[in-house]
Backbone as XML, in Angstrom:
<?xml version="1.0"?>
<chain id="A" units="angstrom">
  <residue number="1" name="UNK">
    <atom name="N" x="0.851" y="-1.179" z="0.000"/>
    <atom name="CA" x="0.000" y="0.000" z="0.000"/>
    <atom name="C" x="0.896" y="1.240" z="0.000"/>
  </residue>
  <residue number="2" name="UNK">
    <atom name="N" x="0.462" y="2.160" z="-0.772"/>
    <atom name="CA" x="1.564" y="3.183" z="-0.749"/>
    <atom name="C" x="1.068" y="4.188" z="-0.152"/>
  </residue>
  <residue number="3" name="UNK">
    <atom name="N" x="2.180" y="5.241" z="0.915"/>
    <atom name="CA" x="2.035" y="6.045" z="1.699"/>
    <atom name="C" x="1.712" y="7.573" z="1.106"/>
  </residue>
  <residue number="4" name="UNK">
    <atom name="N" x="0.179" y="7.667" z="2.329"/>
    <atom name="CA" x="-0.401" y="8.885" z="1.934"/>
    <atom name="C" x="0.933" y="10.207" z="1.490"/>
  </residue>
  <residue number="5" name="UNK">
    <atom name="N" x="0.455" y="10.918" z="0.419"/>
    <atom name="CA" x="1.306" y="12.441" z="0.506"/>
    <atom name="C" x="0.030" y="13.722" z="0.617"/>
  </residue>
  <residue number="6" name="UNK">
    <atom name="N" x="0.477" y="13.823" z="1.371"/>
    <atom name="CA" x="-0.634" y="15.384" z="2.131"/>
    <atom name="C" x="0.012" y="16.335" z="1.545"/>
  </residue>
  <residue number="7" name="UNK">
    <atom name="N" x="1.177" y="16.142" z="0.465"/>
    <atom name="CA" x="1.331" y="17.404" z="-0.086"/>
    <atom name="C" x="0.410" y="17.765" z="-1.545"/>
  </residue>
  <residue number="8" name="UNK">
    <atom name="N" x="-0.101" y="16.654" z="-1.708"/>
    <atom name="CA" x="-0.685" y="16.669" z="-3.213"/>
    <atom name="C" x="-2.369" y="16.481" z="-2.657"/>
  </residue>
  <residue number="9" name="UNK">
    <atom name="N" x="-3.124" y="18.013" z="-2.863"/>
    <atom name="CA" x="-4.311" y="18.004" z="-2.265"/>
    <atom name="C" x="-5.530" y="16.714" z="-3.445"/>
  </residue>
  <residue number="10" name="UNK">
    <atom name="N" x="-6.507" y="15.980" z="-2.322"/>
    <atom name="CA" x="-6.691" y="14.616" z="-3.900"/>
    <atom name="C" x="-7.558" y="15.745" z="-4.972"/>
  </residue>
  <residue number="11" name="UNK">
    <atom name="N" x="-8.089" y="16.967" z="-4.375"/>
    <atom name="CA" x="-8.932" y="17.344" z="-5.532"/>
    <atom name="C" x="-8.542" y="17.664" z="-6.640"/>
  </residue>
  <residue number="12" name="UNK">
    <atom name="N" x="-6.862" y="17.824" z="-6.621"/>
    <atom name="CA" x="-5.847" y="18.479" z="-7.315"/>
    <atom name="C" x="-5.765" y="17.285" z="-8.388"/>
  </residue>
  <residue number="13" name="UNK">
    <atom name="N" x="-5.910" y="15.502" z="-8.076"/>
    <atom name="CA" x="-5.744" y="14.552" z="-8.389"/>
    <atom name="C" x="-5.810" y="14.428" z="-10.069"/>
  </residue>
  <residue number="14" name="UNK">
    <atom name="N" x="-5.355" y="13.888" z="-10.935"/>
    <atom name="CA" x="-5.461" y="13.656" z="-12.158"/>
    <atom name="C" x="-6.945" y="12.577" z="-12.426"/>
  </residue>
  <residue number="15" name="UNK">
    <atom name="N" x="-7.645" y="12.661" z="-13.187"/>
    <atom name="CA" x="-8.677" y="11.674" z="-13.810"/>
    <atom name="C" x="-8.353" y="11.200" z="-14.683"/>
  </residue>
  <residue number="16" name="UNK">
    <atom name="N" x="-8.948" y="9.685" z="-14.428"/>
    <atom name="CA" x="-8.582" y="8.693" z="-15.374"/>
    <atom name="C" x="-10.105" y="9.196" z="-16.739"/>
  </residue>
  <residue number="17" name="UNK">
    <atom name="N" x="-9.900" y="9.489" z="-17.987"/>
    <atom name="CA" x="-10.907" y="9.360" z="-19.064"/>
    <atom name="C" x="-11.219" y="8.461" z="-19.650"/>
  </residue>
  <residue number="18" name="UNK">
    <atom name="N" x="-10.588" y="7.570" z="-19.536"/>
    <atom name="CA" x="-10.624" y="6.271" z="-20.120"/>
    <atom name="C" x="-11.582" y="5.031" z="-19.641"/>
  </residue>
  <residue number="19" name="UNK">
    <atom name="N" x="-12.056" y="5.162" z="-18.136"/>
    <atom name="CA" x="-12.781" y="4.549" z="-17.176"/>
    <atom name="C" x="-14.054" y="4.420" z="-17.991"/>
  </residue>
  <residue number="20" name="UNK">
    <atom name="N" x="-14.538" y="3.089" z="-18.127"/>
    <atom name="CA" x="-15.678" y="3.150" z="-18.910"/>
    <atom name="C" x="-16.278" y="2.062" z="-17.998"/>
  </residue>
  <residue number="21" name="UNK">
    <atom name="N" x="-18.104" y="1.879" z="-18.154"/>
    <atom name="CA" x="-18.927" y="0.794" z="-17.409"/>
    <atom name="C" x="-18.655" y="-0.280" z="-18.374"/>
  </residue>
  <residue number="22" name="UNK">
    <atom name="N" x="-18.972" y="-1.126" z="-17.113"/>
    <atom name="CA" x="-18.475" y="-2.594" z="-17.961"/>
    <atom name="C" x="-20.256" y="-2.495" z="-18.849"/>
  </residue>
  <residue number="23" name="UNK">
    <atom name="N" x="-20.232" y="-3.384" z="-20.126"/>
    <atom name="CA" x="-21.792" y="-3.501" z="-20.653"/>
    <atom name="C" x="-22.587" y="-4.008" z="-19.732"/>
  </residue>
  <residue number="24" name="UNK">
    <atom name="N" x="-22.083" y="-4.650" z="-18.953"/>
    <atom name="CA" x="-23.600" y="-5.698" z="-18.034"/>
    <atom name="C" x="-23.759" y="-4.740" z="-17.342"/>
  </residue>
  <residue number="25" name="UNK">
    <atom name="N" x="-23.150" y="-3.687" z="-16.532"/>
    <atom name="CA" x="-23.717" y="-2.620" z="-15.466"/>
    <atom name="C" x="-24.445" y="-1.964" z="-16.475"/>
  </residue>
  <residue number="26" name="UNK">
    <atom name="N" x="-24.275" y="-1.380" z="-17.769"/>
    <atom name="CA" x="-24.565" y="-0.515" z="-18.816"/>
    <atom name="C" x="-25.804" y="-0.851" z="-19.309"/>
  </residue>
  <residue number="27" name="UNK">
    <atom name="N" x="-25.995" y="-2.041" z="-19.752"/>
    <atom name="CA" x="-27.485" y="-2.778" z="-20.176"/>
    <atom name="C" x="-28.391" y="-2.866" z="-18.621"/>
  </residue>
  <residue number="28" name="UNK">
    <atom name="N" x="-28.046" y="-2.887" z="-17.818"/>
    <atom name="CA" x="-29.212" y="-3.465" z="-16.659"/>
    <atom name="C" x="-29.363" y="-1.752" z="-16.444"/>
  </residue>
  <residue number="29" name="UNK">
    <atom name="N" x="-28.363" y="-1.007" z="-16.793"/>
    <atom name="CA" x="-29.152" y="0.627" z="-16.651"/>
    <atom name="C" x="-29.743" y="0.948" z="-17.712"/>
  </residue>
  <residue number="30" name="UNK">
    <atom name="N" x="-29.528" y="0.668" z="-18.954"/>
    <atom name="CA" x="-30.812" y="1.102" z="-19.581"/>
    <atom name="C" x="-32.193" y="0.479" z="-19.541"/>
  </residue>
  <residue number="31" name="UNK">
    <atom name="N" x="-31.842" y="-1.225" z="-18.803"/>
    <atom name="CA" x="-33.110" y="-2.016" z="-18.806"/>
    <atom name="C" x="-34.293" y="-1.055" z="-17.497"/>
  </residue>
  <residue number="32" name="UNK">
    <atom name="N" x="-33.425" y="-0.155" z="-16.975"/>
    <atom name="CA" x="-33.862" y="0.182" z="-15.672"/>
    <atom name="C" x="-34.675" y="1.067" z="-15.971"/>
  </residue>
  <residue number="33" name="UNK">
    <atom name="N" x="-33.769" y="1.717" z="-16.861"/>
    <atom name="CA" x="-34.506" y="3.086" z="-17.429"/>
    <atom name="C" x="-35.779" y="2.996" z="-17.683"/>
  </residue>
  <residue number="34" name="UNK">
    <atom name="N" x="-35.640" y="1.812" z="-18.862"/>
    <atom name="CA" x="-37.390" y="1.384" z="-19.668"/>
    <atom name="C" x="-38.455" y="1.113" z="-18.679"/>
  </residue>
  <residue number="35" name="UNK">
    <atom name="N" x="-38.488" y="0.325" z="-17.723"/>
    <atom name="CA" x="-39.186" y="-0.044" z="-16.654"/>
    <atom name="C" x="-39.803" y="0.806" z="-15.995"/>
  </residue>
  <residue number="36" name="UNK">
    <atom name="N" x="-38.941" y="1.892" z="-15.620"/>
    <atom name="CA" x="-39.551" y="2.726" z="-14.262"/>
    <atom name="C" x="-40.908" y="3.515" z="-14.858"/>
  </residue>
  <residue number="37" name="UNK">
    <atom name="N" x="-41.863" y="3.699" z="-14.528"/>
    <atom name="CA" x="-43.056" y="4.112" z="-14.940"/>
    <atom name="C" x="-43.562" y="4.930" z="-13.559"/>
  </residue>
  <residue number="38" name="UNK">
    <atom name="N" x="-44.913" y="5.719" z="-14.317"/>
    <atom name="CA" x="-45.628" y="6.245" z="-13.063"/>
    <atom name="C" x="-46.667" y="5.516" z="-12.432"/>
  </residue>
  <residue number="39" name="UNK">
    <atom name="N" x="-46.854" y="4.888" z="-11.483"/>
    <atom name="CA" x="-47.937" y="3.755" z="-11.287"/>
    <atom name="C" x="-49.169" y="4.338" z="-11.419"/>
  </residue>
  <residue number="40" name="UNK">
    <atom name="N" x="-49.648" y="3.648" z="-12.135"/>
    <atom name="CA" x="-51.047" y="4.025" z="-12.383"/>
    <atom name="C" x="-52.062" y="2.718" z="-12.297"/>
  </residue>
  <residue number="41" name="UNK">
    <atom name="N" x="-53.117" y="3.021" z="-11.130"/>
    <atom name="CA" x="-54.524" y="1.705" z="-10.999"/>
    <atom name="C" x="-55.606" y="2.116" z="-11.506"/>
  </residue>
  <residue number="42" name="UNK">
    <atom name="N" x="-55.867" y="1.165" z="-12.005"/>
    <atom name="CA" x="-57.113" y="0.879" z="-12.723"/>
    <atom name="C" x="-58.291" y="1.157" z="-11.608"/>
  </residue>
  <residue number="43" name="UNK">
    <atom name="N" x="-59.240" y="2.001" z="-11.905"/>
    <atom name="CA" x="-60.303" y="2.238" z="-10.912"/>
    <atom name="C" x="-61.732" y="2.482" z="-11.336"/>
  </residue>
  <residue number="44" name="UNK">
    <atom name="N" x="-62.714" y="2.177" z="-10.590"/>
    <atom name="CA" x="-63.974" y="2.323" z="-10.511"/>
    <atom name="C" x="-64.874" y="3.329" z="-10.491"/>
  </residue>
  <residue number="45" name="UNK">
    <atom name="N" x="-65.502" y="3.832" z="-11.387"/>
    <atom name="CA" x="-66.292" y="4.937" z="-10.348"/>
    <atom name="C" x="-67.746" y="4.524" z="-10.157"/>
  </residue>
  <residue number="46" name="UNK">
    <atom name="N" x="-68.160" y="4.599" z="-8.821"/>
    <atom name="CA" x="-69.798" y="3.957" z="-8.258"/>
    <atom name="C" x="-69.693" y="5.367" z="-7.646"/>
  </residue>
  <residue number="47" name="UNK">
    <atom name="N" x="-71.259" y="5.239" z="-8.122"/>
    <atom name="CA" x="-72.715" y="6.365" z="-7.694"/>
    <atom name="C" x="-73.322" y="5.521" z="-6.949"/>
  </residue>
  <residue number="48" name="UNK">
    <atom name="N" x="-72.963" y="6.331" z="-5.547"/>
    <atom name="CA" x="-73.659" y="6.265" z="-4.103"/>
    <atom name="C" x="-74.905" y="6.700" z="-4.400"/>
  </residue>
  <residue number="49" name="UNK">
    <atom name="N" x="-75.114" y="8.180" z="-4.843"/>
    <atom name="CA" x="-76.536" y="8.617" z="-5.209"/>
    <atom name="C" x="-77.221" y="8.254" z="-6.087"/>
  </residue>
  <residue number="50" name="UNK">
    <atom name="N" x="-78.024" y="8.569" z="-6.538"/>
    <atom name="CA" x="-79.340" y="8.924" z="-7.616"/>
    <atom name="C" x="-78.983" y="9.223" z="-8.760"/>
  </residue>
  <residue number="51" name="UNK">
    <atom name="N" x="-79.522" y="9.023" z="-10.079"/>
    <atom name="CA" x="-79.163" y="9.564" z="-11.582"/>
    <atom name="C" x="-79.277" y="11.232" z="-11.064"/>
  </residue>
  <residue number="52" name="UNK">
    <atom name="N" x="-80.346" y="11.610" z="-10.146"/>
    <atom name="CA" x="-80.425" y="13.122" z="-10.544"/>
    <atom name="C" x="-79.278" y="13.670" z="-8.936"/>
  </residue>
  <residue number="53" name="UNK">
    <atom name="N" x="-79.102" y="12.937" z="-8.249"/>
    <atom name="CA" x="-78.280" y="13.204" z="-7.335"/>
    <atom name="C" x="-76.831" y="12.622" z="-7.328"/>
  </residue>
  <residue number="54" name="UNK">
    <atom name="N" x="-76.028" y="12.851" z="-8.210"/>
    <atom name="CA" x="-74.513" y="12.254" z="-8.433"/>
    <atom name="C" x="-74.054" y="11.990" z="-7.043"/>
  </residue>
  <residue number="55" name="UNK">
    <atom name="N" x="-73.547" y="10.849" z="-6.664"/>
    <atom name="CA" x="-72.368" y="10.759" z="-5.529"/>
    <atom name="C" x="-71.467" y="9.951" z="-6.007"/>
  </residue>
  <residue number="56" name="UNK">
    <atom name="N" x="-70.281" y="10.490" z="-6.449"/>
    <atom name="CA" x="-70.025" y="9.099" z="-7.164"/>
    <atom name="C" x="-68.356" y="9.154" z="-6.422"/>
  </residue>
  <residue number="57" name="UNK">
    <atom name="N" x="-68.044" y="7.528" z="-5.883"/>
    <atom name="CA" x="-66.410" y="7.647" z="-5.763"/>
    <atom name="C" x="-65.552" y="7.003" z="-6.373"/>
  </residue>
  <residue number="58" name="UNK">
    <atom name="N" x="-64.624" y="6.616" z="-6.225"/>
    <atom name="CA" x="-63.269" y="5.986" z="-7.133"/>
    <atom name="C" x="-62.803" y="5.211" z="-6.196"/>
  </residue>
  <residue number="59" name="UNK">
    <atom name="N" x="-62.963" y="3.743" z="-6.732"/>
    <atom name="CA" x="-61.628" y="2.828" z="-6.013"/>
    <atom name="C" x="-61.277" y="2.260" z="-6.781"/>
  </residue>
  <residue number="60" name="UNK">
    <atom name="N" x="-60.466" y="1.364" z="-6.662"/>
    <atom name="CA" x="-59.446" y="0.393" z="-6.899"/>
    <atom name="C" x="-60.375" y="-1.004" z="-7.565"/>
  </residue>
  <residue number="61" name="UNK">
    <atom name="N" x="-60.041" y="-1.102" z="-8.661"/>
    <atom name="CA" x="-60.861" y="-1.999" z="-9.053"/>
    <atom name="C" x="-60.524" y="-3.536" z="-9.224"/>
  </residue>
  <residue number="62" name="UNK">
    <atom name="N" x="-58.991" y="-3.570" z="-8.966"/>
    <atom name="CA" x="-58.864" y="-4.561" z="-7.819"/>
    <atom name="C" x="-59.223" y="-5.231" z="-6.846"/>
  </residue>
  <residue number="63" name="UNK">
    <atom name="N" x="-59.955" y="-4.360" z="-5.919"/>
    <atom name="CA" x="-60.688" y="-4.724" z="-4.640"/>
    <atom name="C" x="-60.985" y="-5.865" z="-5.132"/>
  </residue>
  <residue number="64" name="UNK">
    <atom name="N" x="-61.377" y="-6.703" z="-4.168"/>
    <atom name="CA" x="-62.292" y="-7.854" z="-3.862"/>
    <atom name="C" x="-63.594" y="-7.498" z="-3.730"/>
  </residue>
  <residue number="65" name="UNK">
    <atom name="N" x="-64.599" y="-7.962" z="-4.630"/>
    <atom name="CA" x="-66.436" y="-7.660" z="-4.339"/>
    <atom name="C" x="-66.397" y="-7.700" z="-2.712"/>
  </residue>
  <residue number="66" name="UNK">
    <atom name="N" x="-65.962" y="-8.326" z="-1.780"/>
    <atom name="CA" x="-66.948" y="-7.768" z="-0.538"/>
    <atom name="C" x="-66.533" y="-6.853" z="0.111"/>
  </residue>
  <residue number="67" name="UNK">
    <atom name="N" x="-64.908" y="-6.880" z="-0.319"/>
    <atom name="CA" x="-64.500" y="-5.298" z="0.343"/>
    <atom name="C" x="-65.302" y="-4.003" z="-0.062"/>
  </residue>
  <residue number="68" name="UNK">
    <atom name="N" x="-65.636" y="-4.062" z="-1.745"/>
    <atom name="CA" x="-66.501" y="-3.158" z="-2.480"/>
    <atom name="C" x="-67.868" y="-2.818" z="-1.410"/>
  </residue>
  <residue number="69" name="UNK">
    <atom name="N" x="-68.228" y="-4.122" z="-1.341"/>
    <atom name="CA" x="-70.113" y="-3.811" z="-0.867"/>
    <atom name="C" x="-70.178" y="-3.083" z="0.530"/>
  </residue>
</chain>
């Protein structure tokens, strides 16, 4: 291991340009990319009220019928 020099500040440090991602890190980030979405559920809307009295709410239309009723 070679010994720190505190005279050479690291921000001062040279960069390597050449440093590239290997493809498998490179492909599973663009696979990542494609994937991420805004979630969006599919939902219901039921009228609590009357044709002339709207009540109407939104769930999840997922639910299970007896959670619904």
């Amino acid at each position: 291991m070679p010994a720190p020099n505190f005279e050479f500040p690291v921000y001062e440090a040279t960069e390597e340009d050449d440093e590239e991602i290997p493809d498998e890190i490179r492909r599973l980030l663009d696979r990542e990319r494609k994937t991420v979405q805004p979630h969006e559920e599919a939902i219901e809307i039921i009228n609590l009220g009357s044709e002339e009295d709207k009540k109407e709410i939104r769930i999840g239309a997922s639910l299970e019928m007896t959670v619904k009723k």
